[in-house]
Backbone of each chain as ProteinMPNN parsed JSONL, in Angstrom:
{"seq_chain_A": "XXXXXXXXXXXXXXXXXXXXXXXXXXXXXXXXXXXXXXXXXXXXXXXXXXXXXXXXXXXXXXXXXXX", "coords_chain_A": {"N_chain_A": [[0.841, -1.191, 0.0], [0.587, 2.069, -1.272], [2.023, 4.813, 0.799], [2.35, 7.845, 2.549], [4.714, 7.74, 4.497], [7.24, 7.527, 4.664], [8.506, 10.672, 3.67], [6.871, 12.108, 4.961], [9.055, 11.144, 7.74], [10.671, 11.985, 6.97], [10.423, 15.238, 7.287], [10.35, 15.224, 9.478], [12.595, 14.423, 10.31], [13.322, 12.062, 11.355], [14.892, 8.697, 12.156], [14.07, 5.932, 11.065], [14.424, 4.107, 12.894], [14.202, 5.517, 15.13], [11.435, 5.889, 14.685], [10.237, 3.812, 14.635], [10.624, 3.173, 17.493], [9.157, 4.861, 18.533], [6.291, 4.185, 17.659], [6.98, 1.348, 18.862], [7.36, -0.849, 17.429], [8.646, -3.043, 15.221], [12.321, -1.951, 13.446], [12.187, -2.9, 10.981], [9.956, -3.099, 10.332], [9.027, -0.489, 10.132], [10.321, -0.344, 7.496], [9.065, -1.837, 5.696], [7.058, -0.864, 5.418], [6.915, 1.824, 4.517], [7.983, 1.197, 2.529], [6.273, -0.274, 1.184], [5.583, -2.641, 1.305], [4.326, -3.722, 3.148], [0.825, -3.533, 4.103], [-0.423, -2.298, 7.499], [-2.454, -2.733, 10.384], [-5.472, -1.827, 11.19], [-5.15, -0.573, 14.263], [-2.631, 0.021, 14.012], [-2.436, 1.631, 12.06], [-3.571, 3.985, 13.044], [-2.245, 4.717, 15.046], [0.157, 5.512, 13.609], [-0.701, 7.798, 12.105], [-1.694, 9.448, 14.559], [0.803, 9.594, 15.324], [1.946, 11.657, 13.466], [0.402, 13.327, 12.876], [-1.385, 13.587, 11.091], [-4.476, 12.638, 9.235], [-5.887, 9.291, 8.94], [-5.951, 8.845, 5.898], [-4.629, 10.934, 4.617], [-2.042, 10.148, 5.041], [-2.171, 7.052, 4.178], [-2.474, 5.644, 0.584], [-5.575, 5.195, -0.488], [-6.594, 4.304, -2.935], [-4.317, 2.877, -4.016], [-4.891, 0.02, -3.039], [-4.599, -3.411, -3.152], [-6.988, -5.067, -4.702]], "CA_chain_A": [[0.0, 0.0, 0.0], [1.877, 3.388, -1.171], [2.137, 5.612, 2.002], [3.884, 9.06, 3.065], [5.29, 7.808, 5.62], [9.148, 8.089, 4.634], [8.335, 11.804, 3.179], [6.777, 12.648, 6.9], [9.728, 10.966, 8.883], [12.04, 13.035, 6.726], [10.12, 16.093, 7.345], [10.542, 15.203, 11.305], [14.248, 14.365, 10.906], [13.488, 11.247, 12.375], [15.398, 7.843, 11.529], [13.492, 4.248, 11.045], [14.495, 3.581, 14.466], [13.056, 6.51, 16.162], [9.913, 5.939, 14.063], [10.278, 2.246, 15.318], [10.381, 3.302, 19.059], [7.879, 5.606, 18.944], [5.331, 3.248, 17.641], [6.794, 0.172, 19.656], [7.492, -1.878, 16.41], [10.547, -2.888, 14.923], [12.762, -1.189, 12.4], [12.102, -3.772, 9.773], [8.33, -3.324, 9.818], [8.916, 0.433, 9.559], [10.785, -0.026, 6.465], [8.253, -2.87, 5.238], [5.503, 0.215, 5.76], [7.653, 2.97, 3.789], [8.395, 0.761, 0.787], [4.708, -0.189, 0.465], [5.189, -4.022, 1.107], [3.515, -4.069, 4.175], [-0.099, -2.74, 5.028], [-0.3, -1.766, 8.532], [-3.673, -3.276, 10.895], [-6.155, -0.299, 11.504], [-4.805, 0.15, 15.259], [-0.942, 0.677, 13.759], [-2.412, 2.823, 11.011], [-4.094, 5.207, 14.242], [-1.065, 5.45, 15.79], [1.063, 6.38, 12.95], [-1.479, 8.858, 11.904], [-1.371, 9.887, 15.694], [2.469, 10.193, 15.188], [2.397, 12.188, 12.507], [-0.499, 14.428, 13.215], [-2.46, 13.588, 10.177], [-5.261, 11.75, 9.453], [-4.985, 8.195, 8.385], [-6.172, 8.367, 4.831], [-3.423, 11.6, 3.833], [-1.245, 9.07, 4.907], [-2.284, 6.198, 2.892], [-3.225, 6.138, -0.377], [-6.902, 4.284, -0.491], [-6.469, 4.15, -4.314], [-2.995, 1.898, -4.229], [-5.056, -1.129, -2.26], [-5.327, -4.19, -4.457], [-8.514, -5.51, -5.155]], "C_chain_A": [[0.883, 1.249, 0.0], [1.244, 4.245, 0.061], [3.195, 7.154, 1.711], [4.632, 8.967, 4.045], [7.228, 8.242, 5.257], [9.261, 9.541, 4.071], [7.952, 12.746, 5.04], [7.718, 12.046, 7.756], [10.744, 11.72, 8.723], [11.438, 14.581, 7.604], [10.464, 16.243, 8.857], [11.854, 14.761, 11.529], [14.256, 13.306, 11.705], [14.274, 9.744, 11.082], [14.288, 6.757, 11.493], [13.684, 4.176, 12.344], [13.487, 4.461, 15.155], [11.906, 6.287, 15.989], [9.633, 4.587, 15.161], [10.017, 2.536, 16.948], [9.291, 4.005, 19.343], [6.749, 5.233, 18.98], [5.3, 1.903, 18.421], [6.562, -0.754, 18.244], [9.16, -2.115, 15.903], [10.98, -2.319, 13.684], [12.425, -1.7, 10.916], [10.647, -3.629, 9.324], [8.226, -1.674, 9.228], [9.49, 0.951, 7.75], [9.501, -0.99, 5.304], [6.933, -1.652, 4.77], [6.203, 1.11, 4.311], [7.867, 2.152, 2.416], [6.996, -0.31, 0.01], [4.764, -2.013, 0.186], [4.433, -4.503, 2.198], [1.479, -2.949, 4.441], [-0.329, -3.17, 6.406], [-1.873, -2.139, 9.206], [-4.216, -1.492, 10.836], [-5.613, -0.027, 13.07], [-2.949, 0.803, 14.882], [-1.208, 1.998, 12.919], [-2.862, 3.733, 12.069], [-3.384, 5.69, 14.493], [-0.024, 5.973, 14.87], [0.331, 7.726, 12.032], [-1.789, 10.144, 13.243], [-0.062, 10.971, 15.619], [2.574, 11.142, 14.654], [1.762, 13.338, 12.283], [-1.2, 14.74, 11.748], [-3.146, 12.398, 9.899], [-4.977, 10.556, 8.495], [-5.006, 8.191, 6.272], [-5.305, 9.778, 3.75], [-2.529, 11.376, 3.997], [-0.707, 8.084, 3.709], [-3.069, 6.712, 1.733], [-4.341, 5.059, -0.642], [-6.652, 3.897, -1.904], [-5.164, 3.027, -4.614], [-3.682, 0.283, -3.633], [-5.401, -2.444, -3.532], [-6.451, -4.955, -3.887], [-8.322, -7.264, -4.493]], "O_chain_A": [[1.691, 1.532, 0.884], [0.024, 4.298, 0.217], [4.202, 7.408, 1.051], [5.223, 9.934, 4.524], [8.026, 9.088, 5.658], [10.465, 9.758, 3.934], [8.519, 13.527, 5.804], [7.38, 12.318, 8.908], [11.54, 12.135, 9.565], [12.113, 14.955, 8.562], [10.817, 17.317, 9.345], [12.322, 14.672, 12.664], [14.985, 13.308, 12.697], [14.253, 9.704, 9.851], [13.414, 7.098, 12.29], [12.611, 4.213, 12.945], [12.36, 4.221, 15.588], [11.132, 6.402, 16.939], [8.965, 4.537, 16.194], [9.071, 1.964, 17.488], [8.551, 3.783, 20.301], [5.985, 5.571, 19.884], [4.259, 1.307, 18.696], [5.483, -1.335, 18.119], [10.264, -1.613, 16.118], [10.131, -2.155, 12.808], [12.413, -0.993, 9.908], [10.213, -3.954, 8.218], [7.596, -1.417, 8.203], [9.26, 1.954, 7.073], [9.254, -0.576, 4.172], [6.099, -1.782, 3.873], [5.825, 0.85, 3.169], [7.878, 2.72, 1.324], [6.831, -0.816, -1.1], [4.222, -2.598, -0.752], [3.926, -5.625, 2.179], [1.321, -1.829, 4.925], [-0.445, -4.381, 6.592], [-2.73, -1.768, 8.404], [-3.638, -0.437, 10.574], [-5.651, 1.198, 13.184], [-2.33, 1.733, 15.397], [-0.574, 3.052, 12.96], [-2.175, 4.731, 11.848], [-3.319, 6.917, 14.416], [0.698, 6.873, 15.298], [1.022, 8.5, 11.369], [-2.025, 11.336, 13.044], [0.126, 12.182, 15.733], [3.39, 11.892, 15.192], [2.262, 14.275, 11.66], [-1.497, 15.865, 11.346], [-2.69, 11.289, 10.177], [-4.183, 10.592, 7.556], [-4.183, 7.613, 5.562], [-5.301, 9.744, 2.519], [-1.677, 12.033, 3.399], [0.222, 8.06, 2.901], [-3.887, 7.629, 1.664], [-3.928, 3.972, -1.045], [-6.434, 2.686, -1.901], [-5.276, 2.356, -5.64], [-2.928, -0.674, -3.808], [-6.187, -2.396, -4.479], [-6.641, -5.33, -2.73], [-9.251, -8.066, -4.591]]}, "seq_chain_B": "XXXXXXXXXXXXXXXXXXXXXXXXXXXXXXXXXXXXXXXXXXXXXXXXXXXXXXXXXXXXXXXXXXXXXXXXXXXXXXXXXXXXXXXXXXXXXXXXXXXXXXXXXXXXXXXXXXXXXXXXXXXXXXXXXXXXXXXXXXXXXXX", "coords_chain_B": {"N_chain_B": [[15.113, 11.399, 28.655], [14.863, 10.332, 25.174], [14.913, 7.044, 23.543], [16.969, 6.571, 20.825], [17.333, 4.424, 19.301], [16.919, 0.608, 19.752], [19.208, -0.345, 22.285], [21.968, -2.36, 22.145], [22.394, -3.266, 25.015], [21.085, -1.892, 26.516], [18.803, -1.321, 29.092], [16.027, -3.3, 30.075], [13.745, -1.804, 30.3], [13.747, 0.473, 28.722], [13.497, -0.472, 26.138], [11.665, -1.04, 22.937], [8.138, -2.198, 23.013], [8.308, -4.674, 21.088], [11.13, -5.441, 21.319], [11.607, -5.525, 23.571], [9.966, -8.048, 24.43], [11.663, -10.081, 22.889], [13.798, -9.858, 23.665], [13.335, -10.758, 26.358], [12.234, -13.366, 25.952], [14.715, -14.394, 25.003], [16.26, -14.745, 27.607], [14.52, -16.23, 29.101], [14.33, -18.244, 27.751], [17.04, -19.69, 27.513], [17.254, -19.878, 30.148], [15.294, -22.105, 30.816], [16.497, -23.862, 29.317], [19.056, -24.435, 30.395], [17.491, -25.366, 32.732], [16.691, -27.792, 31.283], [18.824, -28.966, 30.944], [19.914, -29.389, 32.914], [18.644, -31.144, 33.838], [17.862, -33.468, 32.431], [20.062, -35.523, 31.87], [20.734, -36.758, 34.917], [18.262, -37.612, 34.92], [17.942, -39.193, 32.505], [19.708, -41.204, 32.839], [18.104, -42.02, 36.077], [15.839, -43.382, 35.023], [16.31, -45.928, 34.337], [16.401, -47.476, 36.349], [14.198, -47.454, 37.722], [10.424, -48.329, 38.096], [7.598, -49.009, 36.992], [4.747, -46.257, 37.639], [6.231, -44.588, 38.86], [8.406, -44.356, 36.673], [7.3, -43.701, 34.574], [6.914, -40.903, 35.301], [9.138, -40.234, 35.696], [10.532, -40.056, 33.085], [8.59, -38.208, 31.614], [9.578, -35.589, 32.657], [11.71, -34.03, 31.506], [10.046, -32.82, 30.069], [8.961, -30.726, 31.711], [10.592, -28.462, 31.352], [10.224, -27.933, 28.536], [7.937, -27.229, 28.537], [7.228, -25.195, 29.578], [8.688, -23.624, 27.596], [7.609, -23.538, 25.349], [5.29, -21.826, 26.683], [6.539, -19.852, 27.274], [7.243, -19.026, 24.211], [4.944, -18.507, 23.35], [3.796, -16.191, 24.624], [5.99, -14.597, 23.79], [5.302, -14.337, 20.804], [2.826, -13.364, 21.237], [4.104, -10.181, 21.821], [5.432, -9.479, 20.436], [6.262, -7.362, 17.579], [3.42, -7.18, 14.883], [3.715, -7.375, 12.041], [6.191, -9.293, 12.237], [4.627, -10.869, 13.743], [3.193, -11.907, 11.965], [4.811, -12.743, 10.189], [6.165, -15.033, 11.435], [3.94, -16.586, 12.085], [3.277, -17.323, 9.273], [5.569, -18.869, 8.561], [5.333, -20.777, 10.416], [2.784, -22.079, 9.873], [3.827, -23.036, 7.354], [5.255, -24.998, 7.897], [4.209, -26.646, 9.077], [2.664, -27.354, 7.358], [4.397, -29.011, 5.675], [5.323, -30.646, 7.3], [3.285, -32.363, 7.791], [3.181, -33.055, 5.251], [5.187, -34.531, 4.604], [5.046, -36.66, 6.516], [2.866, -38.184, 6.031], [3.764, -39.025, 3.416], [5.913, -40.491, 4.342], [4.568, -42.129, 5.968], [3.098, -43.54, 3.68], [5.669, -44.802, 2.962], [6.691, -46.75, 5.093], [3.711, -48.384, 4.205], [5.365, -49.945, 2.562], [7.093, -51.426, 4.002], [8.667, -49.849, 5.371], [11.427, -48.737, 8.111], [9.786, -47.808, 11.344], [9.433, -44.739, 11.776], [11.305, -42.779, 14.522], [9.709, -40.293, 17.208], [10.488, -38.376, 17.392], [11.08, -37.446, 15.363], [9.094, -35.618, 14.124], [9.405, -33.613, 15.436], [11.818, -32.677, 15.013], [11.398, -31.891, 12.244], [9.543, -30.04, 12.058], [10.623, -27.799, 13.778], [13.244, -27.651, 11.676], [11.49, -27.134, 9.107], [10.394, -24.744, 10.253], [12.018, -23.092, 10.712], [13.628, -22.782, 7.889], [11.891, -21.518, 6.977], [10.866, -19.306, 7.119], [13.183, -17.407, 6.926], [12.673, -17.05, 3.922], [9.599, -16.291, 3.997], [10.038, -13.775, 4.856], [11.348, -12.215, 3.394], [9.529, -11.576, 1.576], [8.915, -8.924, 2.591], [10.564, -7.368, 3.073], [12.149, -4.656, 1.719]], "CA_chain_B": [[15.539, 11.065, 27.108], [13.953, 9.557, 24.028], [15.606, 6.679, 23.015], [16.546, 6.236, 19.058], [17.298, 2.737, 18.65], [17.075, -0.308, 20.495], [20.879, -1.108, 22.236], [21.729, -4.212, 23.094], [23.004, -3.382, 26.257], [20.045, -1.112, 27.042], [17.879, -1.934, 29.965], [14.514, -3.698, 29.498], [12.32, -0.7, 30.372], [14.03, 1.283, 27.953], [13.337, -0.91, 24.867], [9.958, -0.298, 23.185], [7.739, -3.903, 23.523], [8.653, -5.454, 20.477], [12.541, -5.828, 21.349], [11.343, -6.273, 25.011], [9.286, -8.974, 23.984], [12.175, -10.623, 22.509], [14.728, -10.018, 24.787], [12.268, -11.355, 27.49], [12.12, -14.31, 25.572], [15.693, -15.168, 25.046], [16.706, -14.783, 28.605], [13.332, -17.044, 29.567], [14.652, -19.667, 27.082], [18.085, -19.982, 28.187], [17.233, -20.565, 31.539], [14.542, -23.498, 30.816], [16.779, -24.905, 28.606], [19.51, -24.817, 31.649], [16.98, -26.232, 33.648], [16.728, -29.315, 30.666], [20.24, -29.505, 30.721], [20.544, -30.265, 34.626], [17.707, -32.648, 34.555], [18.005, -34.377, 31.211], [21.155, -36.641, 32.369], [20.559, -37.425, 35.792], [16.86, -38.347, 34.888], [18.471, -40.674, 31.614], [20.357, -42.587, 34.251], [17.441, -42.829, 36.588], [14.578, -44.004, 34.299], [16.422, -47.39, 33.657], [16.677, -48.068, 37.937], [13.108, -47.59, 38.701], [9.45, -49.069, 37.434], [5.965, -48.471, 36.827], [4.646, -45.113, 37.069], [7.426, -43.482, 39.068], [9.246, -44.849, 35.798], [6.805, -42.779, 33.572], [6.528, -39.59, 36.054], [10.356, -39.312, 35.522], [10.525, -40.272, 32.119], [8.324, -36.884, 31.222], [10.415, -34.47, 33.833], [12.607, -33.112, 30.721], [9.269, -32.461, 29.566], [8.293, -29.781, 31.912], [11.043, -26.948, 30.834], [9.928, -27.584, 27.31], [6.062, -26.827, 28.12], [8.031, -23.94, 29.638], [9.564, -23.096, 26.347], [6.358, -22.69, 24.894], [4.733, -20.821, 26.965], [7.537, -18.263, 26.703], [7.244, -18.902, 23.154], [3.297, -18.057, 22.94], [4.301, -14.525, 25.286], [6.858, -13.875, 22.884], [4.81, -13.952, 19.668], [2.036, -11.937, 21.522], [4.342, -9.229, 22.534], [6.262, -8.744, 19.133], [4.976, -6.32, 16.431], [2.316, -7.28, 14.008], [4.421, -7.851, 11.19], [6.69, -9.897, 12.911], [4.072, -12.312, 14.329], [2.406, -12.48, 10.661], [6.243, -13.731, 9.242], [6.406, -16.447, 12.044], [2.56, -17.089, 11.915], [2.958, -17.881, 8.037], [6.08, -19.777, 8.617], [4.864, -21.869, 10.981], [1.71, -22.843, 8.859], [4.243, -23.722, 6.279], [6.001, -25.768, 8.419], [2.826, -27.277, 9.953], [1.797, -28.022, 6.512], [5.704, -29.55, 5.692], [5.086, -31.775, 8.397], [1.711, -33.454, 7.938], [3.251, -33.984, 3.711], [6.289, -35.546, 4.933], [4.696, -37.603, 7.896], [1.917, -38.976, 5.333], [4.677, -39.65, 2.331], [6.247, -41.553, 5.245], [3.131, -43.039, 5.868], [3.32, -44.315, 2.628], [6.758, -46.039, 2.701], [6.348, -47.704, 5.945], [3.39, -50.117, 4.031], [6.834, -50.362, 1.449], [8.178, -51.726, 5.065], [10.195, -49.116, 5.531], [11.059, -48.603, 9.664], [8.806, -46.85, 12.156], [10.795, -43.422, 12.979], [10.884, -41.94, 16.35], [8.327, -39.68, 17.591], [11.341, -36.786, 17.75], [11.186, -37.057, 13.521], [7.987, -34.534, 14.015], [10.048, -31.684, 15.955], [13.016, -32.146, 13.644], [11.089, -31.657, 10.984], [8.447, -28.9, 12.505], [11.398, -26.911, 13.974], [13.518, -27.431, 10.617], [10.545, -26.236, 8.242], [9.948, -23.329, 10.257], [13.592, -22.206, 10.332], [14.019, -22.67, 6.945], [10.44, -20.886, 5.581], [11.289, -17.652, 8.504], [13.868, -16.139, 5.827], [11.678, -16.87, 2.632], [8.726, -15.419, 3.925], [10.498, -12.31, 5.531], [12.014, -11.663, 2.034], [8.752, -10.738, 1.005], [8.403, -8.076, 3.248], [12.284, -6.153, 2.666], [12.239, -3.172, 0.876]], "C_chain_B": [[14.81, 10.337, 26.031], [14.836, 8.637, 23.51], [15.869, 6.384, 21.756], [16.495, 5.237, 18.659], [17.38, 2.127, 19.774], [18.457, -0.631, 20.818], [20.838, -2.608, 23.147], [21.738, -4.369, 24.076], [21.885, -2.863, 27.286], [19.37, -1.849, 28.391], [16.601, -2.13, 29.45], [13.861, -2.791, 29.447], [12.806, 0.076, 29.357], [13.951, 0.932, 26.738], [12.009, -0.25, 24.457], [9.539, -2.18, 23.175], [8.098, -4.574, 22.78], [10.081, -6.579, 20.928], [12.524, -6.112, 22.761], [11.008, -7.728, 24.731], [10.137, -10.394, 23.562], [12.898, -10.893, 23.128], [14.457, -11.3, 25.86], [12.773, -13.203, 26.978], [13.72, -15.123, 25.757], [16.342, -15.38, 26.321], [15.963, -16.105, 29.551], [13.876, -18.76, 28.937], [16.052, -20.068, 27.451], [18.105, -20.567, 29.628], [16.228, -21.887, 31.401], [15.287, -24.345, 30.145], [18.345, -25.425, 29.504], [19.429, -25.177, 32.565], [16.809, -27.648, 33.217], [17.797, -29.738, 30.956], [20.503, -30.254, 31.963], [19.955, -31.364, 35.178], [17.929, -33.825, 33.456], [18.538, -35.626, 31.767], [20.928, -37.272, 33.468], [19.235, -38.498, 35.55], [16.974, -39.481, 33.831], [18.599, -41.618, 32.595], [19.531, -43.226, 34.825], [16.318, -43.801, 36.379], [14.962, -45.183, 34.331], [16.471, -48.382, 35.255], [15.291, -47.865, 38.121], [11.87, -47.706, 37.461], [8.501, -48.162, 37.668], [5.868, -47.07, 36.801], [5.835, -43.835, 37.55], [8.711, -43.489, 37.7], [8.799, -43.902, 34.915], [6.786, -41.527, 34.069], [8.251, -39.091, 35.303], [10.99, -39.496, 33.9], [10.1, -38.703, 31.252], [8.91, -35.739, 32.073], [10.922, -33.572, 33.08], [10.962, -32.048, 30.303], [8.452, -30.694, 29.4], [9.043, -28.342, 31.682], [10.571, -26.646, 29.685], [8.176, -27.092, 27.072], [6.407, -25.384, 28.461], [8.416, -22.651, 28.197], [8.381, -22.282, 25.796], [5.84, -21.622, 25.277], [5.395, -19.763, 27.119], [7.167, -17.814, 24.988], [5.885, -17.603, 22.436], [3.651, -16.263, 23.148], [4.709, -14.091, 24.427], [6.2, -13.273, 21.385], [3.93, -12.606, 19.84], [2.69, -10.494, 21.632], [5.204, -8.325, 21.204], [5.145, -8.043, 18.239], [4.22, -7.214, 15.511], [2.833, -7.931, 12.485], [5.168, -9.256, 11.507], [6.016, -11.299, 12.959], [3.689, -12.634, 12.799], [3.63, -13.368, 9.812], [6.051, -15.32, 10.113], [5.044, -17.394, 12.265], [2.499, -18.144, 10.391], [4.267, -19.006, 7.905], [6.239, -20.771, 9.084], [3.66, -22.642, 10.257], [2.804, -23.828, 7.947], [5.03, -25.209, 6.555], [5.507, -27.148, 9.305], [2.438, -28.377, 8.306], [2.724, -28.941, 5.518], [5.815, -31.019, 6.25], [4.409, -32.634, 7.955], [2.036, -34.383, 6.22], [3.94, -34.708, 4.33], [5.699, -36.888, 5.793], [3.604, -38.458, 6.378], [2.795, -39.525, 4.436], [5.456, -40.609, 3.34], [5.531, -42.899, 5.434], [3.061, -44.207, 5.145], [4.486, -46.064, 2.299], [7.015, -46.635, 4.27], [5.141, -48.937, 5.755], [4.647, -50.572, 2.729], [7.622, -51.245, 2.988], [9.473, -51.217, 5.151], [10.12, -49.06, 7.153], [10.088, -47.706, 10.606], [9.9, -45.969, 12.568], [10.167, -43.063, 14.332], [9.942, -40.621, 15.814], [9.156, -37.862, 17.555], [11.335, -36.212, 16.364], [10.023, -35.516, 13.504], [8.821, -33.513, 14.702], [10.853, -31.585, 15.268], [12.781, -31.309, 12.884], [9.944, -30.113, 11.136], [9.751, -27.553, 12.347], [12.489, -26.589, 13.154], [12.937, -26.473, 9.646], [10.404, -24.782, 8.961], [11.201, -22.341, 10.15], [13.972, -21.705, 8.963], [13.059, -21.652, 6.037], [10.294, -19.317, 6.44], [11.955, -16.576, 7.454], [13.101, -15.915, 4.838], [10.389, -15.915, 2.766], [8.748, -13.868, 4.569], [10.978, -11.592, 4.192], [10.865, -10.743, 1.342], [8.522, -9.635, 1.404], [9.556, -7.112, 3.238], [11.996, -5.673, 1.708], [13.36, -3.413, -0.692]], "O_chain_B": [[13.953, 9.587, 26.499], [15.751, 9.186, 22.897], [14.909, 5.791, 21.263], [15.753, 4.914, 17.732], [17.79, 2.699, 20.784], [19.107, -1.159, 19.917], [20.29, -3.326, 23.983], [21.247, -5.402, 24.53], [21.746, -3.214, 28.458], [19.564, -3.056, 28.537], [16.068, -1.411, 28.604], [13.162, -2.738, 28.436], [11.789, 0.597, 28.899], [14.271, 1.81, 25.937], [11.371, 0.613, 25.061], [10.323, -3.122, 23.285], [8.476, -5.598, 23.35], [10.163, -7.807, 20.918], [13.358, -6.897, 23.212], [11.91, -8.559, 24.84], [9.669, -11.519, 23.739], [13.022, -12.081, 23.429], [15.077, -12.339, 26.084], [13.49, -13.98, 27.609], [13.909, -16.139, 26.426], [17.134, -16.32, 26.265], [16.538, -16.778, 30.407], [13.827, -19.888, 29.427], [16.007, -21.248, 27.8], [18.798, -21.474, 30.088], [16.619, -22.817, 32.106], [14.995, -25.54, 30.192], [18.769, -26.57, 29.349], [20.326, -25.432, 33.369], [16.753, -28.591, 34.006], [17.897, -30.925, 31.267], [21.078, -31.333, 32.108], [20.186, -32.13, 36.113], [18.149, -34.993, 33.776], [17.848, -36.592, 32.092], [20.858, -38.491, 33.313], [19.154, -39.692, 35.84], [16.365, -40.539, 33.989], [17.873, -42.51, 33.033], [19.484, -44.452, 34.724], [15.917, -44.69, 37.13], [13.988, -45.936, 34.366], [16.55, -49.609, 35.317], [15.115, -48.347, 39.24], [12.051, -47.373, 36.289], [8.455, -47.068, 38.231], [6.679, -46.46, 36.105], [6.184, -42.777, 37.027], [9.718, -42.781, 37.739], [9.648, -43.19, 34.379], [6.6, -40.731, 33.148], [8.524, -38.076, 34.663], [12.061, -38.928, 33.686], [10.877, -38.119, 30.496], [8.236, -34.729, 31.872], [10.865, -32.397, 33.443], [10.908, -30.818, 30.292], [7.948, -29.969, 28.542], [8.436, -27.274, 31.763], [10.369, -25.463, 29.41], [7.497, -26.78, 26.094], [5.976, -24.455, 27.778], [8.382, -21.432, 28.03], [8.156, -21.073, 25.741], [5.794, -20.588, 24.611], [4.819, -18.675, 27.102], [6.903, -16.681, 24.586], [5.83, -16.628, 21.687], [3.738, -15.386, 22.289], [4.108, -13.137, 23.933], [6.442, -12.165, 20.905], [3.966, -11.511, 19.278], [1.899, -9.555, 21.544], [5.476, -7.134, 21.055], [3.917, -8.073, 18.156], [4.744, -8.327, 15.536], [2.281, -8.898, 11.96], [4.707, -10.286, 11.015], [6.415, -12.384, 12.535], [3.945, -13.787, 12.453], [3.466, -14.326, 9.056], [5.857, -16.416, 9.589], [5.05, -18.594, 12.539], [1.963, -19.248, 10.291], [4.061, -19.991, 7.197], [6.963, -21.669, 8.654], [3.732, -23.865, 10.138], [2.692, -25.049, 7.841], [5.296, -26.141, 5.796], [6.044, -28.105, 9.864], [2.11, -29.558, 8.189], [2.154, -29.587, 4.639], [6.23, -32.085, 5.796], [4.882, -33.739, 7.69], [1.63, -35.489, 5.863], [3.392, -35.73, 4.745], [6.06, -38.035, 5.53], [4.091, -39.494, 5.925], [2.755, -40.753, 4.512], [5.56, -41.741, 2.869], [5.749, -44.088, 5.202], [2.992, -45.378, 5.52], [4.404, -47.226, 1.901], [8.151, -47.107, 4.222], [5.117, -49.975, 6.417], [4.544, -51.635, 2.119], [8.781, -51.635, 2.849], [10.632, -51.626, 5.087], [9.022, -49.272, 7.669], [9.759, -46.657, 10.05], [10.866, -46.17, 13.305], [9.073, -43.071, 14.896], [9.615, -40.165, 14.718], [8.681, -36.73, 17.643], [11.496, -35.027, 16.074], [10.301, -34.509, 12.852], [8.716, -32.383, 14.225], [10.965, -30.512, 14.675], [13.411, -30.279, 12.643], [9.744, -29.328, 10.209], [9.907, -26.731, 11.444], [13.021, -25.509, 13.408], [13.44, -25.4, 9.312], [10.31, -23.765, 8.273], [11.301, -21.213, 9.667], [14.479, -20.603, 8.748], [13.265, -21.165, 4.926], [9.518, -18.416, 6.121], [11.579, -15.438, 7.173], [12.717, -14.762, 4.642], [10.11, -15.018, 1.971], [7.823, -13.07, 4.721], [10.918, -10.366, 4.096], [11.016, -9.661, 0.776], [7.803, -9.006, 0.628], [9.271, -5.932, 3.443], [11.545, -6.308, 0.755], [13.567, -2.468, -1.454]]}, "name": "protein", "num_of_chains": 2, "seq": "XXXXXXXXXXXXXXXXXXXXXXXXXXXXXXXXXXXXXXXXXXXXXXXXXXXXXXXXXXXXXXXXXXXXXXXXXXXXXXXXXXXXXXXXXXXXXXXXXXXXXXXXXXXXXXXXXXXXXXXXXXXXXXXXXXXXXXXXXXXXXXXXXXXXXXXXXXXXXXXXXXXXXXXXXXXXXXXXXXXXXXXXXXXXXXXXXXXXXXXXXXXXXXXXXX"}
């Protein structure tokens, strides 16, 4: 699922890790998220919409989900 | 402080839960499996000096670090991230479903009169398959 997430962690100067601690996941899932091989449950997508201080769906892109 | 990455050295409270979770685990499994180690041998020895059911009580004894194991194991999955559990979730299926071919193609060549294997052939082969199907199905998920 394409995401902004690696566009918003730049913008926050944060690394994969930090992202990773902040959510309480590991670095590997944050990169899994950012390169659009992983979609994310609806309570991870909250909290990184939490994180990030926007809502979940100018996050993700609803339009990238396959069918 | 905020910490940025997980260190190895770090203290538990200072991880976030995933790498707790794990930690937890390997420290949990080391010690049950240092509790197999101290009983294993003595309890070989004694199984062959004593009968009936005190014969079978100590016969399963190794048994009880490894129900141990598990239930660290179970903790551990619960406590890791989401991703995580879904790699070792799908590699255990595969390894589940590894098993049951092999054991039936076995099946097979035992009416060929081939020998009856031990009962340990199923963890070999469980805890093999899942080792081996852990990297494959993590591959899918690297960037």
């Amino acid at each position: 699922m394409k995401n902004r997430i690696r566009v918003l962690r730049a913008e926050h100067e944060w690394s994969q890790a930090e992202v990773a601690d902040r959510l309480g996941i590991a670095r590997q899932t944050v990169n899994a998220l950012e390169t659009g091989k992983y979609a994310p449950s609806l309570p991870l997508a909250f909290k990184i919409s939490r994180l990030f201080g926007k809502a979940v769906d100018e996050i993700f892109d609803p339009n990238s989900v396959e069918e | 402080m905020y910490e940025t990455s997980p260190r190895k050295n770090a203290p538990a409270s200072s991880l976030n839960p995933t790498d707790r979770a794990k930690r937890q685990y390997k420290i949990r499994f080391w010690i049950a499996i240092a509790v197999y180690v101290a009983i294993v041998f003595p309890v070989s020895f004694q199984v062959n000096h004593t009968a009936g059911a005190l014969r079978i009580a100590l016969a399963l004894t190794p048994v009880l670090p490894m129900i141990a194991i598990l239930i660290f194991a179970i903790q551990m999955m619960r406590g890791i991230d989401e991703l995580e559990r879904q790699i070792h979730i799908e590699a255990l299926a595969i390894a589940a479903g590894v098993t049951a071919l092999l054991a039936i193609t076995y099946g097979f060549l035992e009416v060929a009169h081939f020998p009856r294997p031990s009962a340990w052939f199923t963890y070999a082969v469980v805890m093999a398959a899942w080792c081996i199907a852990t990297p494959f199905v993590s591959r899918k998920y690297k960037g």
